[in-house]
Backbone as a chain_set.jsonl record, in Angstrom:
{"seq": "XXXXXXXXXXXXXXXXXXXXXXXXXXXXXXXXXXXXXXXXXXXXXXXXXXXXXXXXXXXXXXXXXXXXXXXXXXXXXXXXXXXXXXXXXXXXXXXXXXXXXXXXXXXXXXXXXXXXXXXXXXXXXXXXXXXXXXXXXXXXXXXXXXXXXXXXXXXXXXXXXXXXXXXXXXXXXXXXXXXXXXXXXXXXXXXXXXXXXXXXXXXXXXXXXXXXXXXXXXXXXX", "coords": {"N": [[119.553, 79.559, 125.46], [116.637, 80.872, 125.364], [116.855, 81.596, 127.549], [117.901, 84.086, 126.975], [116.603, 85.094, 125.619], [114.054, 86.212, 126.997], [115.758, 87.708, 128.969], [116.28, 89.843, 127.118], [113.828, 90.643, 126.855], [112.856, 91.489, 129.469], [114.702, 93.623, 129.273], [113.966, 95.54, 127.578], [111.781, 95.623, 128.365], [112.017, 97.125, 130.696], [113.442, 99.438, 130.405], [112.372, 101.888, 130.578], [111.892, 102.967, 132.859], [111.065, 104.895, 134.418], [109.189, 105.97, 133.161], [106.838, 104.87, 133.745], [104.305, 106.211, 134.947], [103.873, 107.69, 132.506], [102.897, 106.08, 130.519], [101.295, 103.211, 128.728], [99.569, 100.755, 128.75], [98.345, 98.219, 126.567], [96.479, 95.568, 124.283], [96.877, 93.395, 121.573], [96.163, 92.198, 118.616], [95.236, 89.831, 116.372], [95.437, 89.707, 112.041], [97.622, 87.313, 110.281], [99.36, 87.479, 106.955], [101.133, 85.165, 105.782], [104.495, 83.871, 104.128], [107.555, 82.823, 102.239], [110.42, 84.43, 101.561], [113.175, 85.463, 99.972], [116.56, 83.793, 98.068], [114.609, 81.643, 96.846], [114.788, 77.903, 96.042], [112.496, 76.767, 94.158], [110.091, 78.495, 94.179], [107.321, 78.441, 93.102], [106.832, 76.088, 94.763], [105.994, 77.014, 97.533], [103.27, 78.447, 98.664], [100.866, 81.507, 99.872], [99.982, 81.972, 103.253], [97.085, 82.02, 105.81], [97.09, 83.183, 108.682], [97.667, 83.912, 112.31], [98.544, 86.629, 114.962], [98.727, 87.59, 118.035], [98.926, 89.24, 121.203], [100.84, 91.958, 123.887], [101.363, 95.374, 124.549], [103.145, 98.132, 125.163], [103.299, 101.469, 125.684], [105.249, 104.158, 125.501], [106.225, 107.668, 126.14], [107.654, 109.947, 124.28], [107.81, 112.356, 122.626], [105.583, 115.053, 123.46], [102.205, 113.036, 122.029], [103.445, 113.041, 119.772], [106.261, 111.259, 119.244], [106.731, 108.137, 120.307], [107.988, 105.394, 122.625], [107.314, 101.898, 121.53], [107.427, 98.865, 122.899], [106.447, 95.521, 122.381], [105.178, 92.054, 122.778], [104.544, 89.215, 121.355], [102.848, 86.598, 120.406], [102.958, 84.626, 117.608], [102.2, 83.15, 114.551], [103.816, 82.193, 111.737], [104.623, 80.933, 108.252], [103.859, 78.726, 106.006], [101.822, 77.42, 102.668], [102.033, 74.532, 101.117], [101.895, 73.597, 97.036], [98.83, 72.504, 96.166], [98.443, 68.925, 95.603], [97.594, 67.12, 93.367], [96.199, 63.415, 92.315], [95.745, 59.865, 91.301], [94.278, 57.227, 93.355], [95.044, 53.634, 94.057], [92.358, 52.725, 93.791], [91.532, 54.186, 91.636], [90.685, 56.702, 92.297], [89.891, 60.16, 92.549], [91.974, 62.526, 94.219], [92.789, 64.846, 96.173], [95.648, 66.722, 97.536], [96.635, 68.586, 100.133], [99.011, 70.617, 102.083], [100.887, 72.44, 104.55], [103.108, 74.225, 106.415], [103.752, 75.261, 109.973], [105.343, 78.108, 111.561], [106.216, 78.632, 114.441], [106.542, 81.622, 116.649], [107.779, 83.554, 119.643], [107.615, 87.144, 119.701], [109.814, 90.586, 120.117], [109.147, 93.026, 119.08], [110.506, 96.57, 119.107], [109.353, 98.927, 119.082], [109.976, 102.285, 116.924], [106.994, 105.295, 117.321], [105.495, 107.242, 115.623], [103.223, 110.116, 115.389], [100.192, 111.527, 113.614], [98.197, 113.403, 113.866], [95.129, 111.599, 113.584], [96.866, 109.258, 112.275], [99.192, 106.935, 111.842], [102.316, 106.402, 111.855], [105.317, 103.731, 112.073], [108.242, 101.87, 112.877], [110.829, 99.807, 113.578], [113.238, 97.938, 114.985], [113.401, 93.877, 115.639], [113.595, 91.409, 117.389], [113.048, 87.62, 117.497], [111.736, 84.258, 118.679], [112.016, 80.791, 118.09], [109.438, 78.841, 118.882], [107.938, 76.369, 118.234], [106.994, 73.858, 115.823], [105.207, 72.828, 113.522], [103.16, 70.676, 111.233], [100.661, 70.242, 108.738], [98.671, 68.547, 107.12], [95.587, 67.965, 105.088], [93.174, 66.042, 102.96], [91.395, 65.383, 100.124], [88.629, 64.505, 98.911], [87.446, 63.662, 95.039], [85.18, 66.28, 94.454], [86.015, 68.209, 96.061], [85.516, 67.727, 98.614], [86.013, 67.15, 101.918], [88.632, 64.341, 103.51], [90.003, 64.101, 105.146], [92.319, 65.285, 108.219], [95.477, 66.213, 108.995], [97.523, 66.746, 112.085], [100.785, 67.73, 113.011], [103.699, 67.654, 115.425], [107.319, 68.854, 114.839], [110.51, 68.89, 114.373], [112.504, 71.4, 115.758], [115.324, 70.904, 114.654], [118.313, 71.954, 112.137], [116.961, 74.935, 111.949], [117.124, 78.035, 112.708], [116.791, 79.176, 116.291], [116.997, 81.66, 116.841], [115.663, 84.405, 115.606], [116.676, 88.269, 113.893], [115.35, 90.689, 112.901], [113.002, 93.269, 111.483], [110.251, 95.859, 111.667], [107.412, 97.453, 110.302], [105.115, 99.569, 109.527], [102.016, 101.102, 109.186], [98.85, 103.059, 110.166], [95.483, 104.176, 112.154], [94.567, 105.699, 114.792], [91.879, 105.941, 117.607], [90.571, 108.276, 119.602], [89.117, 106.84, 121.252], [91.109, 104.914, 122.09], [91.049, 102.851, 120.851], [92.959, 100.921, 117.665], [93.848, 100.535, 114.183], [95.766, 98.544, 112.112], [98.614, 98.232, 109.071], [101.038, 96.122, 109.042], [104.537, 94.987, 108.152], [106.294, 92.904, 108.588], [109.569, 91.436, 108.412], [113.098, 90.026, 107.789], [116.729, 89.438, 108.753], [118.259, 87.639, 108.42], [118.533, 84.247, 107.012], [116.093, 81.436, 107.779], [116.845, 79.095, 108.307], [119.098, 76.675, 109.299], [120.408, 74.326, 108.302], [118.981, 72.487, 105.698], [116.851, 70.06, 106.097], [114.64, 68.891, 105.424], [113.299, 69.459, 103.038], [114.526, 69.314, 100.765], [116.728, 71.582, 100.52], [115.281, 73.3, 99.208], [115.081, 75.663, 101.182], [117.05, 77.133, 101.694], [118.012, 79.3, 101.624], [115.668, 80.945, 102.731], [113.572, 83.469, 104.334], [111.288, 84.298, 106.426], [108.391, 85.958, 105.973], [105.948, 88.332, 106.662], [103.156, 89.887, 106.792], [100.752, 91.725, 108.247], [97.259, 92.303, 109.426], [96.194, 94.408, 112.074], [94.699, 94.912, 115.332], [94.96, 97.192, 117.685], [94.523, 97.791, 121.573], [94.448, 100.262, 124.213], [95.248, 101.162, 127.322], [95.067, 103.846, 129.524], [92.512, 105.307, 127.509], [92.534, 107.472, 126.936], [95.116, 108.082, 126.048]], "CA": [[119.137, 80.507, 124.433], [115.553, 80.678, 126.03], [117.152, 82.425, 128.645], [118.769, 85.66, 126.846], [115.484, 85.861, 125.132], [113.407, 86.961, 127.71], [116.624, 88.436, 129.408], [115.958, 91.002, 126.156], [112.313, 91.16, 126.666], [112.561, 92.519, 130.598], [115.661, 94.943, 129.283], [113.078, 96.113, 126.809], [109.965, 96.365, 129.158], [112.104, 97.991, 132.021], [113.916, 100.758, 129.814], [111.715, 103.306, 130.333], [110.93, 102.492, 134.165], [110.503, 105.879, 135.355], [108.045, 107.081, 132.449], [105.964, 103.951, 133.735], [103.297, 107.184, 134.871], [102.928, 108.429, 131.601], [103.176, 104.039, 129.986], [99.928, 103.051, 128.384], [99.292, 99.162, 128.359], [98.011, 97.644, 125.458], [96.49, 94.198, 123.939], [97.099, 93.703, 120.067], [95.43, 91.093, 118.114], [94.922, 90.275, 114.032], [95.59, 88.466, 110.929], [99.304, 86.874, 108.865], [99.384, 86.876, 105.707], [102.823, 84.883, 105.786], [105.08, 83.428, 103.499], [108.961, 83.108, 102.297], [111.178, 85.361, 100.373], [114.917, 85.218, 99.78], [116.675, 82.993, 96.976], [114.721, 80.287, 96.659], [115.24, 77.569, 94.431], [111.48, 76.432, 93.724], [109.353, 79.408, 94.506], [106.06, 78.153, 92.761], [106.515, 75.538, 95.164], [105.516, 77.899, 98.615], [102.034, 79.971, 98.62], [100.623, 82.36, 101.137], [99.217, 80.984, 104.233], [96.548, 83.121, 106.449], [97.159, 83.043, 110.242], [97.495, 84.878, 113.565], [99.097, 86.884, 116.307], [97.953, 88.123, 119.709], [99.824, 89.564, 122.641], [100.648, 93.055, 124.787], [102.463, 96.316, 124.429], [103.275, 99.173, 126.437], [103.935, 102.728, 124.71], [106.011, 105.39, 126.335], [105.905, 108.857, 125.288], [108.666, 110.809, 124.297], [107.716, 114.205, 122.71], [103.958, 114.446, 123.747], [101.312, 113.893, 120.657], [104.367, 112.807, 118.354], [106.334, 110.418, 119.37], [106.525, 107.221, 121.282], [108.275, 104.147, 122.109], [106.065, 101.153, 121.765], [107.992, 97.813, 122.934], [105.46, 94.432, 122.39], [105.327, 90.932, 123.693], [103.737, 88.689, 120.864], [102.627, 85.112, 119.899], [103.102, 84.734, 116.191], [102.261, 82.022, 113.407], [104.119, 82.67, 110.706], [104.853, 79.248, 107.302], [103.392, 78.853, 104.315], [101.383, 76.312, 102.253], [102.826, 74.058, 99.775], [101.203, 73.861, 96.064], [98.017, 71.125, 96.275], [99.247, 67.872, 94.629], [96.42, 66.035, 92.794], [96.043, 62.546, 92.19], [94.665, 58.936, 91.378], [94.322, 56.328, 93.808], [94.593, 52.522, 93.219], [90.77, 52.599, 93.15], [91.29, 54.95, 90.358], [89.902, 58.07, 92.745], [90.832, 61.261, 92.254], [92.419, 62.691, 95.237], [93.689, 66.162, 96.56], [96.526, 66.583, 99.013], [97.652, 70.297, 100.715], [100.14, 70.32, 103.255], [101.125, 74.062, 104.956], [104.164, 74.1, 107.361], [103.132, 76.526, 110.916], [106.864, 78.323, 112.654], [105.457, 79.409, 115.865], [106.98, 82.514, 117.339], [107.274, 84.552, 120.297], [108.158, 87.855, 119.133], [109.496, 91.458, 120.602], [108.898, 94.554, 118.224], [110.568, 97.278, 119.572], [109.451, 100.169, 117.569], [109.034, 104.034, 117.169], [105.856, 105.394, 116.6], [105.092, 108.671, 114.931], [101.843, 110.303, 115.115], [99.971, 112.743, 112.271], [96.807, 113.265, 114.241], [95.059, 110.366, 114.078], [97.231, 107.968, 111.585], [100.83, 106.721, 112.737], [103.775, 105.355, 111.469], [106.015, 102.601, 113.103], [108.865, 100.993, 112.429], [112.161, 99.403, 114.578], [114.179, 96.396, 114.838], [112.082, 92.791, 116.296], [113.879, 89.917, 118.015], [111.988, 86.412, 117.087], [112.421, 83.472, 119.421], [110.984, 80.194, 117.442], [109.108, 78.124, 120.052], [107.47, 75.257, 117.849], [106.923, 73.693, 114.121], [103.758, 71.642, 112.877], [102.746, 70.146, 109.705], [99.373, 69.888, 108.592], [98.456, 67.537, 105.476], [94.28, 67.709, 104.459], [92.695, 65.477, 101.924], [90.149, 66.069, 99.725], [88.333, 63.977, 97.263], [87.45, 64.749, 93.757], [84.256, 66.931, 94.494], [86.48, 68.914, 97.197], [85.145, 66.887, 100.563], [87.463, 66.735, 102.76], [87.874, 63.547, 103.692], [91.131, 63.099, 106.52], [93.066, 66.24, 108.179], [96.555, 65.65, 110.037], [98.355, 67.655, 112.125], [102.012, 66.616, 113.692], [104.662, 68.612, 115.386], [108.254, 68.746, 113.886], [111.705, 68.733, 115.632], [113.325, 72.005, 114.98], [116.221, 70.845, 113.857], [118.492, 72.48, 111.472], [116.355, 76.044, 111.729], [117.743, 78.906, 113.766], [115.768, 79.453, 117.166], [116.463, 83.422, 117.297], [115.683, 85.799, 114.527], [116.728, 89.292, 114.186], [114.362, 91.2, 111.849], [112.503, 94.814, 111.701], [108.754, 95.673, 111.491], [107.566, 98.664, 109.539], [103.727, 99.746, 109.461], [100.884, 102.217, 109.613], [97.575, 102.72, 110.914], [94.818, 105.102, 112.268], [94.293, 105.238, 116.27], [90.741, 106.565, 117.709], [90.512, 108.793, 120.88], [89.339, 105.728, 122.373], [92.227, 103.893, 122.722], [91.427, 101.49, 119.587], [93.848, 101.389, 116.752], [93.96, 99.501, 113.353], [97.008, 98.831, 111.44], [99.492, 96.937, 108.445], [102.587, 95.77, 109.326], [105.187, 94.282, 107.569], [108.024, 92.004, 109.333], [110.472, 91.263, 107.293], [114.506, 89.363, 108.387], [118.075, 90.185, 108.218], [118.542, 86.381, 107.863], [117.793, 83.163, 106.589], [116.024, 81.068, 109.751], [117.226, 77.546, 108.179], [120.913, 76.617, 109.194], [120.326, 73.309, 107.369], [117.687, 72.443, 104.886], [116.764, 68.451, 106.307], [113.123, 68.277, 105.058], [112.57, 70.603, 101.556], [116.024, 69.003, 99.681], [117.54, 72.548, 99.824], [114.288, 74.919, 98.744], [114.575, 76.583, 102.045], [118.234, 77.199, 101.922], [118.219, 80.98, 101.89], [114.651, 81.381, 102.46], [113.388, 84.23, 104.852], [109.888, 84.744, 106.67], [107.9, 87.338, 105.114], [104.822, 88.726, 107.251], [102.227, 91.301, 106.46], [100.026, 91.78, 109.672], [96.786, 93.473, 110.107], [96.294, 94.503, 113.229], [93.594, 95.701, 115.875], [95.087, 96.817, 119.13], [93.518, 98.737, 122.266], [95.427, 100.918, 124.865], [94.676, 101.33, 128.566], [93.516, 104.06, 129.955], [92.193, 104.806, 126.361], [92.705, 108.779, 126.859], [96.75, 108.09, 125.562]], "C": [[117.81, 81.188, 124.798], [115.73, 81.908, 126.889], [117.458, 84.022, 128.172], [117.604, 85.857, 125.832], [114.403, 86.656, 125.985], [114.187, 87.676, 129.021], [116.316, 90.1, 127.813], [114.575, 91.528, 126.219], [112.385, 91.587, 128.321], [113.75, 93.372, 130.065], [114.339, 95.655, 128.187], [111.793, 96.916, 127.502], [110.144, 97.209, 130.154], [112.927, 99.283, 131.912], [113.569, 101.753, 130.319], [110.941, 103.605, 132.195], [110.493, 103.899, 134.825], [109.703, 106.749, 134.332], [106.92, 106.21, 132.751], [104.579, 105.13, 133.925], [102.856, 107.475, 133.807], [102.549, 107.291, 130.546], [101.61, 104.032, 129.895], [99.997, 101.821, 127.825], [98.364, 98.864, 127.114], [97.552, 96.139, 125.542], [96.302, 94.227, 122.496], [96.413, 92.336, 119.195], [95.413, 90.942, 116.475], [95.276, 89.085, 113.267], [96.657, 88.275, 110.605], [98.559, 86.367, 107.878], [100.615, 86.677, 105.312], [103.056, 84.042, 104.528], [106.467, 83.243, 103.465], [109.16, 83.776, 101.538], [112.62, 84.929, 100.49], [115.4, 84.508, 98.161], [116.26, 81.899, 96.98], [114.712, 79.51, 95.244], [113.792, 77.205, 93.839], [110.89, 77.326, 94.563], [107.851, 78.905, 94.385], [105.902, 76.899, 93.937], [105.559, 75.863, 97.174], [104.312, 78.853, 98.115], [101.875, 80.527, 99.809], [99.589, 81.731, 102.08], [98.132, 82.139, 105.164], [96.822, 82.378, 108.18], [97.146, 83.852, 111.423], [98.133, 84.983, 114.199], [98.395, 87.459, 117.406], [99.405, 88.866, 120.748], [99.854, 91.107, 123.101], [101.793, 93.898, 124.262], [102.274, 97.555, 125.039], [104.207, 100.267, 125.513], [104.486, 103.825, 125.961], [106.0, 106.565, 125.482], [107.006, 109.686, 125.413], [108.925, 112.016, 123.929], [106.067, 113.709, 122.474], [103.06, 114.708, 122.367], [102.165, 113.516, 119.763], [104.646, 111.358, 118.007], [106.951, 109.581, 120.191], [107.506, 105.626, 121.209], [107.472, 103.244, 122.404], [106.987, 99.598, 121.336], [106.255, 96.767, 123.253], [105.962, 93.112, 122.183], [104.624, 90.097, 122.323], [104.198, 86.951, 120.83], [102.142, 85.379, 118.418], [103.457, 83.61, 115.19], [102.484, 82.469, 111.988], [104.325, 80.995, 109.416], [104.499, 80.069, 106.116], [102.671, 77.632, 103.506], [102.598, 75.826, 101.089], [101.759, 73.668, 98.821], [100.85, 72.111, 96.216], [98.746, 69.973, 95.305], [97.489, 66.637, 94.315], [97.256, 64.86, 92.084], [95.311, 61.247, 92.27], [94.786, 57.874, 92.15], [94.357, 55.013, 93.258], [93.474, 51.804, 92.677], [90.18, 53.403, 92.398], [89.653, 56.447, 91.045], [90.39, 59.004, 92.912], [90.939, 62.037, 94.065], [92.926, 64.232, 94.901], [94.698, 66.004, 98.077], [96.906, 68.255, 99.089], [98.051, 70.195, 101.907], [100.438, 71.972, 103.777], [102.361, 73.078, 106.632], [103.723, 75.709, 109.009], [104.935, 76.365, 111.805], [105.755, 79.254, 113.819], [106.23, 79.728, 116.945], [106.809, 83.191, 118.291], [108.442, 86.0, 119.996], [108.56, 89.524, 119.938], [109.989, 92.352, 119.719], [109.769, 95.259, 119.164], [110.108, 98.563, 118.864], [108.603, 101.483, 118.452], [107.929, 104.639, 116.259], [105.547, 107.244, 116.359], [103.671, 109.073, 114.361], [101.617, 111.753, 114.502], [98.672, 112.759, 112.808], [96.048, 111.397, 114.177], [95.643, 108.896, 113.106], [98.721, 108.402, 112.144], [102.01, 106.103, 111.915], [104.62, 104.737, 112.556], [106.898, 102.006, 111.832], [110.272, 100.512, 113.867], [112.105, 98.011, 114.475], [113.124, 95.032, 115.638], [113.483, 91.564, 116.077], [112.694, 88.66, 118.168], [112.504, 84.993, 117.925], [111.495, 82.287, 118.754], [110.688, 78.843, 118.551], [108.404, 76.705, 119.635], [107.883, 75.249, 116.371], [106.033, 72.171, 114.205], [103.734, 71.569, 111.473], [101.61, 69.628, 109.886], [99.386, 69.384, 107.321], [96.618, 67.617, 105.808], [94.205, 66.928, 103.025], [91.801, 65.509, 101.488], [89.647, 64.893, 98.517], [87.835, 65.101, 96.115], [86.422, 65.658, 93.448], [84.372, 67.928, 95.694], [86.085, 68.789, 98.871], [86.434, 67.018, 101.201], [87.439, 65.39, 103.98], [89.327, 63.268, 105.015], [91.874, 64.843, 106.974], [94.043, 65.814, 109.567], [97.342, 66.563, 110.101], [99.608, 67.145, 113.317], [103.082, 67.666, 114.05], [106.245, 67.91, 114.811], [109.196, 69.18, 115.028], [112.294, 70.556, 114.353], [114.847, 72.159, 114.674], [116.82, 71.295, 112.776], [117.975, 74.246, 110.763], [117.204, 76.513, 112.851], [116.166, 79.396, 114.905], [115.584, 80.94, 117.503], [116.078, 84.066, 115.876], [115.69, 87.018, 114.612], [116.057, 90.147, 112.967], [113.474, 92.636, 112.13], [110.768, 94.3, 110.968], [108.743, 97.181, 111.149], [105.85, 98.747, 109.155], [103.056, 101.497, 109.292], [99.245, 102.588, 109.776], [96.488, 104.08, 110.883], [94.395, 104.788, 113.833], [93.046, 106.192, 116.39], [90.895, 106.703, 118.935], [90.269, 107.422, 121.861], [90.157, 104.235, 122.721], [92.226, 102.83, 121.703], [91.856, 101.935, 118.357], [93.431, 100.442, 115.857], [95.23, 99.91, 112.153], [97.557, 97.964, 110.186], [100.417, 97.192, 108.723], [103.349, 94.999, 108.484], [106.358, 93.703, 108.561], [108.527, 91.31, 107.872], [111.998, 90.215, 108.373], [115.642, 89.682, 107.631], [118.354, 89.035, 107.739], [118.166, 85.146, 107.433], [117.718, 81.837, 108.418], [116.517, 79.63, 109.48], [118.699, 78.078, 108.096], [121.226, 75.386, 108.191], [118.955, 72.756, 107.074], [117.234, 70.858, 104.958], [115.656, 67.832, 105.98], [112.746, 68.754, 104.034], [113.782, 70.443, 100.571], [116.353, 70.518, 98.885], [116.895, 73.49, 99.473], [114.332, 75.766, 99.814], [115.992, 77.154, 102.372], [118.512, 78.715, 102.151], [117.3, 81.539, 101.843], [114.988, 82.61, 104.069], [112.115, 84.122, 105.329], [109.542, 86.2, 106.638], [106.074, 87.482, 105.893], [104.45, 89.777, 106.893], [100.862, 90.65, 107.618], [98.783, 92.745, 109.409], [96.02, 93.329, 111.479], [95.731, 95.057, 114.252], [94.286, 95.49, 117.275], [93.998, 97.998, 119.743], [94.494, 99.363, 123.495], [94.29, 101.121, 125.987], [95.47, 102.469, 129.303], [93.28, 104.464, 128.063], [91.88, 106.609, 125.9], [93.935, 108.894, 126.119], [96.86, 107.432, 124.245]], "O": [[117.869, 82.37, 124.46], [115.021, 82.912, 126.951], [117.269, 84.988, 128.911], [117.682, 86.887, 125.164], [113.959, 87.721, 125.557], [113.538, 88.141, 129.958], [116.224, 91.289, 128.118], [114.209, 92.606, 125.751], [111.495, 92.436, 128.377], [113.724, 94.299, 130.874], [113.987, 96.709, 128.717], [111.185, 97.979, 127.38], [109.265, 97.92, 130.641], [113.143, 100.056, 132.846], [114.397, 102.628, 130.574], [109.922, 104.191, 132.559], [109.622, 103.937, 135.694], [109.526, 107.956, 134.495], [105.882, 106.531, 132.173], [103.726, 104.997, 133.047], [101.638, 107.611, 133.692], [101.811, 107.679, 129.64], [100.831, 104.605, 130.656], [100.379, 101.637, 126.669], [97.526, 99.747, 126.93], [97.945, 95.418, 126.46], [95.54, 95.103, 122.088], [96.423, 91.357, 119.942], [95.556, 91.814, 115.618], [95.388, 87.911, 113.619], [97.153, 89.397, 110.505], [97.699, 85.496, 107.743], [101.276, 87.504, 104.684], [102.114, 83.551, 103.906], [106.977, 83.432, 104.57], [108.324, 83.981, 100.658], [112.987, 83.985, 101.189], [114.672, 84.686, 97.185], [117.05, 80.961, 97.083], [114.668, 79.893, 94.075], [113.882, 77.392, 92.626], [111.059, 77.109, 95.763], [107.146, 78.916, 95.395], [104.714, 76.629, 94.115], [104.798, 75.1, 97.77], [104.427, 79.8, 97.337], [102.569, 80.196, 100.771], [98.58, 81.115, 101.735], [98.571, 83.287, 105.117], [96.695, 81.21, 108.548], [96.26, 84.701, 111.325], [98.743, 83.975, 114.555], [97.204, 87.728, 117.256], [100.629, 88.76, 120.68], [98.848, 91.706, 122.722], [102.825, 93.488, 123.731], [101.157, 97.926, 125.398], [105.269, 100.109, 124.912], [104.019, 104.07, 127.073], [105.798, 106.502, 124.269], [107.342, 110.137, 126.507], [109.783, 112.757, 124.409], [105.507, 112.796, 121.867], [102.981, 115.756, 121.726], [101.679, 113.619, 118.637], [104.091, 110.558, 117.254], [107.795, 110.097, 120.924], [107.702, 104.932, 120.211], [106.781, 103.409, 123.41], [107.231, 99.182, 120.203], [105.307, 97.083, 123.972], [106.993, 92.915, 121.538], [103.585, 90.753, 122.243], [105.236, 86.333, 121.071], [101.216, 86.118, 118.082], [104.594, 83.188, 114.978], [101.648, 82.968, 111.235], [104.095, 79.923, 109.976], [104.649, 81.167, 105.579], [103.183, 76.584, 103.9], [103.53, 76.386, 100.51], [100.681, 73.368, 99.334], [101.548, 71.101, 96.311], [99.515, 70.256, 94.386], [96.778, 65.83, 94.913], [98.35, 64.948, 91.525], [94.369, 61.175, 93.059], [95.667, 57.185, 91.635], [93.86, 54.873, 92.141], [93.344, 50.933, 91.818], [88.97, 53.577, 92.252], [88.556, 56.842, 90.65], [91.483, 58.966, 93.478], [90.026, 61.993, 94.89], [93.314, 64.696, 93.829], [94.531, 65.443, 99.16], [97.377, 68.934, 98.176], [97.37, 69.648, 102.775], [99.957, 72.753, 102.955], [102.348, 72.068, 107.335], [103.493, 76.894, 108.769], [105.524, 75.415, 112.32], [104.913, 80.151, 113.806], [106.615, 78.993, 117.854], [105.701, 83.729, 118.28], [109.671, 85.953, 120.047], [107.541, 89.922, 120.502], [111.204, 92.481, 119.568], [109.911, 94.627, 120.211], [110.828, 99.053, 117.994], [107.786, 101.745, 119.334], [107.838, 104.599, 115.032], [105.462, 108.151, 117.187], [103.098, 108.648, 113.358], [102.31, 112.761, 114.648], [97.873, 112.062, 112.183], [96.49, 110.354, 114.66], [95.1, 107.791, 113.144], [99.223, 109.431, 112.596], [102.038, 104.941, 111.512], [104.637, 105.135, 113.721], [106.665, 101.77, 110.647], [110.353, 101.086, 114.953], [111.271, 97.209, 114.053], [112.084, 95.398, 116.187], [114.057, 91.099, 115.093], [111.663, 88.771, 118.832], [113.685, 84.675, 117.784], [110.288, 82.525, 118.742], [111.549, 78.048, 118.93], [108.257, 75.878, 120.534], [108.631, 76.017, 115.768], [106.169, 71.049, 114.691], [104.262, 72.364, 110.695], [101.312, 68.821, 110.767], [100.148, 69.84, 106.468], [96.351, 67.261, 106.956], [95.007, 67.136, 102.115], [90.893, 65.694, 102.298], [90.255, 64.572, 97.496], [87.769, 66.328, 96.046], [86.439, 66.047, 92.28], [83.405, 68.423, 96.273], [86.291, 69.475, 99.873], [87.609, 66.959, 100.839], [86.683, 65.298, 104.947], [89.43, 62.208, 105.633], [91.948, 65.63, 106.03], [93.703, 65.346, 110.653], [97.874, 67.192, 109.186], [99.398, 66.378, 114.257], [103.412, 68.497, 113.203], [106.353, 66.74, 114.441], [108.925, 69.629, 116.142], [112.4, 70.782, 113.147], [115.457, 73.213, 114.494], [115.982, 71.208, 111.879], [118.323, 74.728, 109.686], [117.812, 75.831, 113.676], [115.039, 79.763, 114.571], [114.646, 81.465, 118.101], [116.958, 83.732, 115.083], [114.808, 87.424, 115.368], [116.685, 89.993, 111.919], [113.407, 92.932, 113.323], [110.287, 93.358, 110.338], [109.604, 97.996, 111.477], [105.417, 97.851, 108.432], [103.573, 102.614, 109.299], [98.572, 101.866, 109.04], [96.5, 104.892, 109.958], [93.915, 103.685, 114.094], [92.936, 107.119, 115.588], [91.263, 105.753, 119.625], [90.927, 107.05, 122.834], [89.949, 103.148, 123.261], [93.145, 102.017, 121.602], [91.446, 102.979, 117.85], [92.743, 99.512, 116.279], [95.527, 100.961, 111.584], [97.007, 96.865, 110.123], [100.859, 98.341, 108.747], [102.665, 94.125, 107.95], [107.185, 94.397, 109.154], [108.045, 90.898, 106.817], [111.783, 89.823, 109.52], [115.74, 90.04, 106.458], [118.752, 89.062, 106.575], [116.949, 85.076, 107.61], [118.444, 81.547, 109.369], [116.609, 78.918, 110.481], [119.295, 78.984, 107.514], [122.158, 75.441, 107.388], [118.037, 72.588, 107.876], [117.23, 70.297, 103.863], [115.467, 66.621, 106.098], [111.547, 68.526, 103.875], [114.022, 71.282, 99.703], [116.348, 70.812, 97.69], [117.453, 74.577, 99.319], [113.655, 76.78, 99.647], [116.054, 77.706, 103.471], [119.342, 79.091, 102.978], [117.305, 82.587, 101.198], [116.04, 82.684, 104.704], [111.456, 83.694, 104.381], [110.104, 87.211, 107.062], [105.169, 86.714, 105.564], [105.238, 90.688, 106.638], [100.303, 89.557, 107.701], [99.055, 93.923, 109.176], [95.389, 92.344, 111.86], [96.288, 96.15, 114.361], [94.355, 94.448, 117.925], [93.173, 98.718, 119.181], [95.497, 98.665, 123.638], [93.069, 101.214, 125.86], [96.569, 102.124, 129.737], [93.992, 103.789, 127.32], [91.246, 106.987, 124.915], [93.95, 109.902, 125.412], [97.958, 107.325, 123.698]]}, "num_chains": 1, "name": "protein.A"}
């Protein structure tokens, strides 16, 4: 499976091989503000988690000044927390527990970009390949210390390892090659095939990303 993922990411990067002259490299960087969507059955039980992507992209130009295709390479932490659970110990001490789940993606955007002088629009389809899964648990006593933090990876079992999903944004780019943007990723499907750790809340969930996003383009004239 591994294999026909980055069998899609060189058909992607070598599309355009003979506009590589007019091709303007990139490095992209920023914040998630992730979560789930879909039907779930306990909603209040998922909040929004803050996290990060990084990685490279390479724009091609197809009517000059307009618009462009702009295929990208990313590393992408997408989850969600679960709602703190207070409580009293047997030494009658009050306790906090928060737990957050991290899916850790490598991701390829393909998208077209449409430029209005200097703000842009983007959107196109994004293949998701899921390369890990951690669980973090923090504890807190009752004056918000934090008094233990544990983090453990997870078998991905029962989740789907590809995702097929679209990205949809817009921004403002500056002559010199640095851009800033929001993005939304969104999915066509639900990434759990079976629900073996959340008894069923994740059964038709979805990952739900909102990105912002600071890339830079090389040479920084394009």
């Amino acid at each position: 499976m591994m294999k026909k993922f980055f069998f899609a990411v060189a058909l992607a990067f070598g599309t355009f091989t003979a506009a590589q002259a007019q091709a303007t490299f990139g490095v992209r960087g920023g914040a998630n503000l992730t979560n789930l969507s879909g039907d779930l059955q306990n909603e209040d039980r998922f909040e929004n988690k803050v996290s990060f992507h990084g990685g490279v992209t390479l724009n091609f130009p197809v009517v000059e000044d307009f618009f462009s295709i702009q295929p990208e390479l990313l590393y992408s932490r997408k989850g969600f927390k679960n709602n703190s659970e207070e409580y009293t110990n047997l030494l009658l001490q009050k306790r906090r527990r928060e737990g957050s789940v991290d899916y850790n993606y490598l991701e390829l955007p393909v998208l077209g970009h449409f430029n209005a002088g200097p703000v842009y629009f983007e959107f196109g389809p994004q293949l998701s390949y899921l390369l890990s899964v951690n669980n973090k648990t923090e504890l807190y006593d009752g004056d918000g210390t934090r008094l233990s933090s544990e983090k453990d990876a997870k078998s991905k079992d029962g989740l789907s390892e590809f995702e097929v999903g679209y990205a949809a944004g817009l921004g403002f780019k500056a002559s010199n090659g640095v851009s800033l943007g929001i993005r939304y990723n969104g999915a066509f499907s639900d990434f759990v095939k079976e629900d073996v750790n959340f008894e069923g809340d994740l059964t038709n969930a979805r990952h739900s990303v909102f990105m912002l996003t600071l890339g830079l383009r090389f040479p920084s004239g394009n």
